[in-house]
C-alpha angles and dihedrals in degrees: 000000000000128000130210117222129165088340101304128096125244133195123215097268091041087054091049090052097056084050101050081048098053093056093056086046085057098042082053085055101047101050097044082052091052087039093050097046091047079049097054084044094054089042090062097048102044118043113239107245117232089261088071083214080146093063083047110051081045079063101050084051098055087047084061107043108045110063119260096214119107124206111245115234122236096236114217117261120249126232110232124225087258094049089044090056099038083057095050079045083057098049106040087049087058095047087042088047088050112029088013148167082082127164125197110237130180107236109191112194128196141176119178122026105188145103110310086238089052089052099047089050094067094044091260101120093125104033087054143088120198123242091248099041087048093046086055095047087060097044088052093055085038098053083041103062096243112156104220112210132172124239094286108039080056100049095040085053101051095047088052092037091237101117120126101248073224097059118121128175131226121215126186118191129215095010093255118181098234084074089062094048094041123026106021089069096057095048095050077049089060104026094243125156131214148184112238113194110200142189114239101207093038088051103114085015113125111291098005125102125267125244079249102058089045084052088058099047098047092047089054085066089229097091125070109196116217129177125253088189127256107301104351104255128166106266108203095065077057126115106228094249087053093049093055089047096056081042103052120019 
């Protein structure tokens, strides 16, 4: 017979220990209550000298009386690195098996792209890479053999089962400048191509791109230009007629 108790589970004799246990917890009790109420007693009727050794032997008493032993705590398993990803196996071969074919594909988004002073001044520290962390970035996927596509060119290659089991895509949010002055020339560099998703009322704003400049990169053939709808509101506050305004204008 087994029984189930705070979500362990118990045999016979380990249920009569606890409760043995549990009787000489409440005899402890018992007695430092009796204890404290004959020393509150004894308090009243004799006065505490300036040392304070009353308080203290009452101390000393408490220290006795209540059991020192503290329960251990069952610590929670971790997963290894080989359970984490034979989970994610798992998952992806239920999604594949459902929606599939599917492909894994590393998707790297980015925002800023600027000196990390420059970033904190408008308040983008943590929406930035630096020029030098970002030029790193592309000469890793470059020394690796990574073969760096936009959207299209993804999601082309996965209906028609064509896609490098090295391709990663590169994404950029808001269409900022800095992503002109700084990223762009290290993708035309590399010959690596991205997916820039702008804003269209905030294009030629301060410290977004120009229509010009969006002219030049798609004509280079490395950028693919997608839209990050009209003013960048937050959609779901939107009525539906709202959303597909801000979608599709």
């Amino acid at each position: 017979m087994k029984v189930i108790c705070f979500g362990k589970i118990f045999g016979i004799n380990g249920l009569k220990r606890a409760g043995y246990f549990l009787v000489v917890v409440l005899i402890l009790v018992f007695l430092f209550q009796r204890n404290l109420a004959g020393r509150k007693k004894e308090h009243l009727l004799s006065p505490v000298g300036s040392s304070g050794f009353q308080n203290e032997e009452r101390v000393d008493r408490l220290t006795m009386v209540l059991p020192t032993s503290t329960p251990s705590l069952t610590p929670t398993p971790t997963l290894s690195p080989e359970q984490v990803a034979e989970i994610k196996r798992k998952q992806f071969e239920e999604l594949n098996q459902k929606y599939g074919p599917c492909r894994l594909v590393p998707i790297l988004m980015y925002h800023h792209v600027m000196d990390v002073a420059a970033a904190k001044a408008i308040g983008a520290s943590g929406l930035n890479v630096p020029p030098k962390i970002f030029q790193e970035q592309m000469d890793y996927l470059q020394q690796k053999g990574y073969q760096v596509v936009d959207l299209d060119e993804m999601l082309t290659g996965i209906k028609n089962n064509s896609l490098s089991k090295k391709a990663v895509v590169l994404t950029f949010d808001d269409g900022y400048r800095d992503f002109y002055e700084n990223a762009y020339p290290v993708l035309k560099e590399k010959n690596f191509k991205a997916t820039l998703f702008v804003i269209s009322q905030y294009v030629g704003g301060e410290r977004y791109v120009s229509w010009e400049q969006l002219r030049e990169m798609m004509a280079s053939g490395l950028v693919l230009l997608g839209d990050h709808t009209l003013n960048h509101p937050s959609l779901p506050s939107l009525s539906k007629e709202q959303e597909f305004n801000q979608i599709v204008s």
